[in-house]
C-alpha positions in Angstrom: 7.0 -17.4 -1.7 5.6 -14.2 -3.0 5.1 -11.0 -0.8 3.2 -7.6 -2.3 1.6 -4.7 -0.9 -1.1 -3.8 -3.0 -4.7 -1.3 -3.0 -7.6 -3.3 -3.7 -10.8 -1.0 -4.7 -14.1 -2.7 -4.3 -17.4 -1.5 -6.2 -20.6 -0.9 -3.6 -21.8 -4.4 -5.1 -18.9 -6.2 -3.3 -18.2 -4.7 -0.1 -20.2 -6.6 2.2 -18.7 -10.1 0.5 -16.0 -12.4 2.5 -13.3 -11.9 -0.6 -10.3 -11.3 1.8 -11.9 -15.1 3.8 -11.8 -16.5 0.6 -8.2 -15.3 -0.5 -7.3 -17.0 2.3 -9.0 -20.7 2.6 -9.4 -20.8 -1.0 -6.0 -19.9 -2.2 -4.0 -20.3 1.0 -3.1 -16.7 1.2 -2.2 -14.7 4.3 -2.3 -11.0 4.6 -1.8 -8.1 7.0 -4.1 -5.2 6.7 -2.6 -1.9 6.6 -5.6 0.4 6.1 -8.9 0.0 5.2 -11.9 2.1 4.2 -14.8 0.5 3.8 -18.4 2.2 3.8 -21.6 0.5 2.8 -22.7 1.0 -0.5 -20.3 3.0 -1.4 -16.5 1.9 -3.2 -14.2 -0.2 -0.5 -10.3 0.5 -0.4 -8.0 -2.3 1.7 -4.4 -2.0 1.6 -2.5 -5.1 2.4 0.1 -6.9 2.5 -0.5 -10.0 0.7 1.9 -13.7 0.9 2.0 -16.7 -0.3 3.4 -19.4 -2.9 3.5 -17.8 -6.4 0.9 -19.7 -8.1 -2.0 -19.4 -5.3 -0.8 -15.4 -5.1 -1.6 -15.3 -9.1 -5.1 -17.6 -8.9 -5.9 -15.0 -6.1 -5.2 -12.0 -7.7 -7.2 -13.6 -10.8 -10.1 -14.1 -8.7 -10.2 -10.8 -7.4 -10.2 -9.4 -11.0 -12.8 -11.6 -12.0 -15.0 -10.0 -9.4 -14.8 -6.2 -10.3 -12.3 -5.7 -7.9 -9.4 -2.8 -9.3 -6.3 -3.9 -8.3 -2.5 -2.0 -8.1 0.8 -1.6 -6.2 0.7 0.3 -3.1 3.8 2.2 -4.6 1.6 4.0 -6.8 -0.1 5.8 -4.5 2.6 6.7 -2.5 5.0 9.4 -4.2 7.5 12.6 -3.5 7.7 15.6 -5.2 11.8 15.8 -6.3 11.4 19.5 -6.9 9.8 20.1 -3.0 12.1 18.2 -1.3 14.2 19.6 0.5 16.2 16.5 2.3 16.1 17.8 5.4 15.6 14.5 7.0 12.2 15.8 9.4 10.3 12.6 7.4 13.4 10.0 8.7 12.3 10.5 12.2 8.6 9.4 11.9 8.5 6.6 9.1 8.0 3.4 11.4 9.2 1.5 8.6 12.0 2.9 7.5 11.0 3.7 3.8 12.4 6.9 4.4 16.3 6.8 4.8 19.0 9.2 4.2 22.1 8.0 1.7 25.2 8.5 3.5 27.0 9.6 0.6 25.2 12.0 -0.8 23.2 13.2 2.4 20.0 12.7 0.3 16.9 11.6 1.6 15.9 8.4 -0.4 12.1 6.7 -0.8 11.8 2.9 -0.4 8.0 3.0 -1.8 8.3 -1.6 -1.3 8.6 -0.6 2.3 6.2 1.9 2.8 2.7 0.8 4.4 1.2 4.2 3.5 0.2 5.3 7.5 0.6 9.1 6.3 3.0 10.1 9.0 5.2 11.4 6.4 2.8 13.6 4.8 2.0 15.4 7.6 5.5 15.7 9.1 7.4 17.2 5.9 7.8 20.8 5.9 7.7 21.0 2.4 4.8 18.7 1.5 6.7 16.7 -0.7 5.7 13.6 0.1 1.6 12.9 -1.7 -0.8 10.2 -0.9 -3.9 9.9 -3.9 -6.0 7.5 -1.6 
């Protein structure tokens, strides 16, 4: 079993098309949407969470290239800025995941981006702005 948080990016020519339908009854995949933005005709963005057996998680993701569809780890869009943080912990209190954490040893704040389902709480709650979103 296989489980990955990825962005997909769809052009304007694919955003009214069942693709996430056919992830799942063609290549027996299951997924959780964490955010979505899609506008017609105009570029689609779905972040999800997406499971299933290794080989039907690879054909998928193979079929979604094969449309037009941009594909990458959510962890690329989510990042911190070392040189603004400050680790004063004010981000700990609102991730609902826990992505954000503080290491007990050296009282650090540390960044799980595989946890992380990108709902922006962060960003808005750190003093400092360290913590970016490029959606």
């Amino acid at each position: 079993m296989i489980s990955k948080r990825i962005v997909l990016k769809f052009p304007s020519k694919l955003v009214d098309k069942p693709i996430v339908y056919k992830l799942v009854k063609d290549f027996n995949l299951v997924f959780n949407i964490l955010r979505a933005r899609v506008t017609p005709e105009e570029e689609g963005e779905l972040v999800i969470e997406l499971n299933g057996e290794k080989h039907d998680y690879a054909e998928g993701i193979k079929y979604l290239q094969n449309l037009g569809v941009k594909i990458q780890p959510l962890s690329q869009d989510i990042t911190r800025d070392e040189k603004r943080c400050t680790h004063c912990g004010a981000c700990i209190t609102i991730c609902p995941t826990g992505a954000l954490y503080m290491d007990k040893d050296t009282m650090k704040i540390i960044f799980d981006a595989e946890r992380c389902i990108a709902c922006e709480l962060c960003v808005k709650g750190c003093p400092p702005r360290a913590m970016k979103v490029k959606f």
